[in-house]
C-alpha positions as CSV (number, residue, x, y, z in Angstrom):
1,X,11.0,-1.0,-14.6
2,X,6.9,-0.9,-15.2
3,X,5.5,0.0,-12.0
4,X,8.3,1.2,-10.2
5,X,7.3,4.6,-9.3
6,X,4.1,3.4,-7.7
7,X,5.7,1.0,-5.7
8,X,8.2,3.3,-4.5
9,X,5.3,6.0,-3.2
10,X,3.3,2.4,-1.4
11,X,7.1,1.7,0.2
12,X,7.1,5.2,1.5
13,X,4.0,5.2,2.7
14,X,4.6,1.5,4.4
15,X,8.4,3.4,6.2
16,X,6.5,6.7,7.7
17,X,4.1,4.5,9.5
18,X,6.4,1.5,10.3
19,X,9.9,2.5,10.0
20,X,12.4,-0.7,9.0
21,X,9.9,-2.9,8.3
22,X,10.4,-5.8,5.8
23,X,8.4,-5.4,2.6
24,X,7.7,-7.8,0.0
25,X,5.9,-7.4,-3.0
26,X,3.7,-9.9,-4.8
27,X,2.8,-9.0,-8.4
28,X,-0.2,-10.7,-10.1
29,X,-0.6,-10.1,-13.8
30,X,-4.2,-10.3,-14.4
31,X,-6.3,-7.5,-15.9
32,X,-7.8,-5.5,-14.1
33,X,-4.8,-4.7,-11.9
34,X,-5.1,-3.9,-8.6
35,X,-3.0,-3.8,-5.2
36,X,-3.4,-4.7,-2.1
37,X,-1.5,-4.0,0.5
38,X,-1.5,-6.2,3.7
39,X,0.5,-6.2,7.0
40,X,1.7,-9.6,8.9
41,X,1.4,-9.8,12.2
42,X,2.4,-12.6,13.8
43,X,0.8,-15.7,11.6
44,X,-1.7,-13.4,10.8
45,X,-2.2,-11.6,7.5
46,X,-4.4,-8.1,7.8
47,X,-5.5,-6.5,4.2
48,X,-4.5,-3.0,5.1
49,X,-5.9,-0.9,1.4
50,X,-7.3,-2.5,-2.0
51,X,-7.7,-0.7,-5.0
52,X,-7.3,-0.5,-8.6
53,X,-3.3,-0.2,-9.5
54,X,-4.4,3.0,-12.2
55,X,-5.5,5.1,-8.7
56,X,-2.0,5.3,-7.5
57,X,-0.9,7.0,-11.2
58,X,0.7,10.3,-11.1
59,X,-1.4,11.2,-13.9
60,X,-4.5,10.4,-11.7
61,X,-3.4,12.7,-9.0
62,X,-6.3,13.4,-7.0
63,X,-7.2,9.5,-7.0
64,X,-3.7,8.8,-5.6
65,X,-3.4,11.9,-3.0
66,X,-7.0,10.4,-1.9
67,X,-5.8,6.0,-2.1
68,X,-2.3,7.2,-0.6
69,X,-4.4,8.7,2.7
70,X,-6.6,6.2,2.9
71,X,-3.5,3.4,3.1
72,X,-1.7,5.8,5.3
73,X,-4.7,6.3,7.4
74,X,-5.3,1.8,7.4
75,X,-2.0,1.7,8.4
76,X,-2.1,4.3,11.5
77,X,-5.2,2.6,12.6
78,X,-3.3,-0.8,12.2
79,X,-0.4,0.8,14.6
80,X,-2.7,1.8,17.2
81,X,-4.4,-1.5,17.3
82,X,-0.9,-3.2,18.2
83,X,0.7,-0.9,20.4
């Protein structure tokens, strides 16, 4: 499957912050792909990291170390703000 690897790595990221929660992905084919990542809470939809699908590559590793951080980092400020 195309895409699998980097959707398994923004699951992982998703579980370490917010253990068993329900993710659901929503694919777009348009050129250029990108990804965006956003939490529900409530009725309300939060945009929790954007960026270009290509900076979450393995091949592009220090782009993904750095976009992997950044949505872990969203998603830690995201926790604070609800507990």
């Amino acid at each position: 499957m195309v895409g699998a690897k980097n959707t398994t790595q923004r699951v992982v990221a998703v579980e370490e912050v917010f253990p068993g929660s329900k993710i659901t992905a929503n694919r777009v084919d348009e050129y250029p792909i990108r990804v965006i990542v956003t939490a529900q809470v409530g009725g309300t939809k939060i945009k929790v990291w954007e960026g270009r699908q290509q900076s979450l590559f393995r091949k592009n590793w220090s782009q993904r170390e750095r976009s992997m951080q950044e949505m872990k980092m969203n998603l830690e400020d995201l926790k604070e703000d609800f507990e």
